[in-house]
Structures are given as structure tokens and as C-alpha cells.
DOROPA-223215 format. One record per atom (N, C-alpha, C): residue number from 1; residue in one letter; chain; atom name; x, y negated, z negated. Coordinates in steps of 0.02 Angstrom, whole numbers, m for minus. Layout:
BEGIN
[pt NUM; A; A; CA; [X; Y; Z]]
...
END
This chain:
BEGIN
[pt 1; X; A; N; [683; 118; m45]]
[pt 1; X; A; CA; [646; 145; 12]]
[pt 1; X; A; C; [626; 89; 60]]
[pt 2; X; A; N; [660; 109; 112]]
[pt 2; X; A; CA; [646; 40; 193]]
[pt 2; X; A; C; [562; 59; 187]]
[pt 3; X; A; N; [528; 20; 212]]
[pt 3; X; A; CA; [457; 12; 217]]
[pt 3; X; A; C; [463; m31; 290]]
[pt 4; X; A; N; [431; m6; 353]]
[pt 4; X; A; CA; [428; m40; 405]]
[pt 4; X; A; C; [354; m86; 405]]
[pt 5; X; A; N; [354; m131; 426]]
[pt 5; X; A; CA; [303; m185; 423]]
[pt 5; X; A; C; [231; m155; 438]]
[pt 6; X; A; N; [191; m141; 438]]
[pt 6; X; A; CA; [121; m132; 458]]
[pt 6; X; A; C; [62; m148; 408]]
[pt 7; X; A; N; [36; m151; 448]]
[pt 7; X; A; CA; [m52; m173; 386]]
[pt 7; X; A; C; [m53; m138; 346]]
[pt 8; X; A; N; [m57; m80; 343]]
[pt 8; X; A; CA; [m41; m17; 282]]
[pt 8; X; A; C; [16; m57; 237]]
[pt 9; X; A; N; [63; m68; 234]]
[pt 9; X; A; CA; [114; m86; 199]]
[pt 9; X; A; C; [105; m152; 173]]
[pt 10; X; A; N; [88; m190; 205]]
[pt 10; X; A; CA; [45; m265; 175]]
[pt 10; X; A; C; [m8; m261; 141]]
[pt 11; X; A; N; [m60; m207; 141]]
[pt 11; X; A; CA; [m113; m188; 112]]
[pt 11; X; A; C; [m80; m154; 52]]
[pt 12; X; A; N; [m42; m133; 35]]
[pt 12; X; A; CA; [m6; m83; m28]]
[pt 12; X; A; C; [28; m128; m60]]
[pt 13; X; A; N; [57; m177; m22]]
[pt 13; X; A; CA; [78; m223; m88]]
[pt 13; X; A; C; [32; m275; m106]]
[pt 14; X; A; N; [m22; m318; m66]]
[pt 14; X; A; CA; [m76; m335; m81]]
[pt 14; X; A; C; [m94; m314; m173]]
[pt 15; X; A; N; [m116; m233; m160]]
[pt 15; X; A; CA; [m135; m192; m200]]
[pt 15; X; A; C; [m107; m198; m287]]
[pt 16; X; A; N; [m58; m174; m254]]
[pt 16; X; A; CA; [16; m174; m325]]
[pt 16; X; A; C; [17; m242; m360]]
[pt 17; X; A; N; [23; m297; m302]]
[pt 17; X; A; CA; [20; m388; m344]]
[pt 17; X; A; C; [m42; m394; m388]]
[pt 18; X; A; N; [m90; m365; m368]]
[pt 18; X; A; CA; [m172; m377; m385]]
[pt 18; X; A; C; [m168; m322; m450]]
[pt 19; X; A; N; [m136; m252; m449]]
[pt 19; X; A; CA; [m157; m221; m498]]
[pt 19; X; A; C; [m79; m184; m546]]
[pt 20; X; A; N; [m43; m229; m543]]
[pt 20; X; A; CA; [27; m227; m570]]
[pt 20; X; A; C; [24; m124; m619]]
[pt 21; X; A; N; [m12; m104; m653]]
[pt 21; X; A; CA; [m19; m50; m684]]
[pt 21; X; A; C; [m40; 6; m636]]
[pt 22; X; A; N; [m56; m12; m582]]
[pt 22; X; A; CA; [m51; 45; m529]]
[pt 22; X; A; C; [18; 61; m494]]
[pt 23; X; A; N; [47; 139; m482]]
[pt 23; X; A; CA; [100; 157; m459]]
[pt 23; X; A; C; [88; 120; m404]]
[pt 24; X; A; N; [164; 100; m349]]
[pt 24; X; A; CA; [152; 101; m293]]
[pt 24; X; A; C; [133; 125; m260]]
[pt 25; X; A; N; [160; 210; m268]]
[pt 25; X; A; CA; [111; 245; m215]]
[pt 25; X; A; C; [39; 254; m201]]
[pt 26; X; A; N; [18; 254; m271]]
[pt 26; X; A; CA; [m37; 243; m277]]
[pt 26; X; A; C; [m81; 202; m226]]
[pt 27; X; A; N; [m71; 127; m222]]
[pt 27; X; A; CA; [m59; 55; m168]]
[pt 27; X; A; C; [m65; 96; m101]]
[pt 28; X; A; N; [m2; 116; m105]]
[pt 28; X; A; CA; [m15; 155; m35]]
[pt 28; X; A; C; [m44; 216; m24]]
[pt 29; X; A; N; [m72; 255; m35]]
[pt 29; X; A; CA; [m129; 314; m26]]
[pt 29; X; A; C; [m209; 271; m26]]
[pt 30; X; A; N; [m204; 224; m48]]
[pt 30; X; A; CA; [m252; 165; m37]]
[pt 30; X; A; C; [m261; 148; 11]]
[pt 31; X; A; N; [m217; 111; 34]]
[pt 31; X; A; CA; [m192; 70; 84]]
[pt 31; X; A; C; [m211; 124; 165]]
[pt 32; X; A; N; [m170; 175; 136]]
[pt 32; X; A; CA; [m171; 217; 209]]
[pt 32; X; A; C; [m248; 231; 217]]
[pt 33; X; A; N; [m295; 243; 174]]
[pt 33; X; A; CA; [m363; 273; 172]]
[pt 33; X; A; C; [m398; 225; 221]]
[pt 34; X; A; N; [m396; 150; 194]]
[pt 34; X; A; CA; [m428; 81; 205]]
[pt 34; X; A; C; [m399; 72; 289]]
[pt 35; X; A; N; [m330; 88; 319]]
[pt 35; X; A; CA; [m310; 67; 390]]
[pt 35; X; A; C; [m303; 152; 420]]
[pt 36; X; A; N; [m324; 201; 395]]
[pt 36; X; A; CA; [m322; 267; 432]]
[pt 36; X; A; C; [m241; 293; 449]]
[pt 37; X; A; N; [m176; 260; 403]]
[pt 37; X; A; CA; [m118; 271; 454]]
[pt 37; X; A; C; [m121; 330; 413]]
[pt 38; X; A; N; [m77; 380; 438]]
[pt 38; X; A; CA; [m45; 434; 428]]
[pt 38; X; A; C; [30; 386; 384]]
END
């Protein structure tokens, strides 16, 4: 899955490095909450 660059997407893998036992998506439903993206 292409992932286009944005703070949301830097913030989700942030996430994932820091908490390796969290899904990715997970990271990102995070991520989106913390920068508001859709």
C-alpha cells in the first residue's frame, strides 16, 4: 500500500517504531485523530 507523505503518515509510523505490537492501522486511526486528516 503507496502511503503519500503527510504528517498523518509520519505520525503512524512514528507510532508503529515506538509500539512495534500495535497494528499499523491502528498507528494510523491515531495518527489521523492527533492531525484531524480524513
Amino acid at each position: 500500500m503507496a502511503k503519500r507523505y503527510s504528517p498523518t503518515a509520519e505520525e503512524a509510523d512514528r507510532l508503529a517504531i515506538q509500539n512495534p505490537d500495535w497494528p499499523w492501522d491502528e498507528c494510523w486511526e491515531i495518527a489521523k485523530e492527533i492531525y484531524g486528516e480524513e
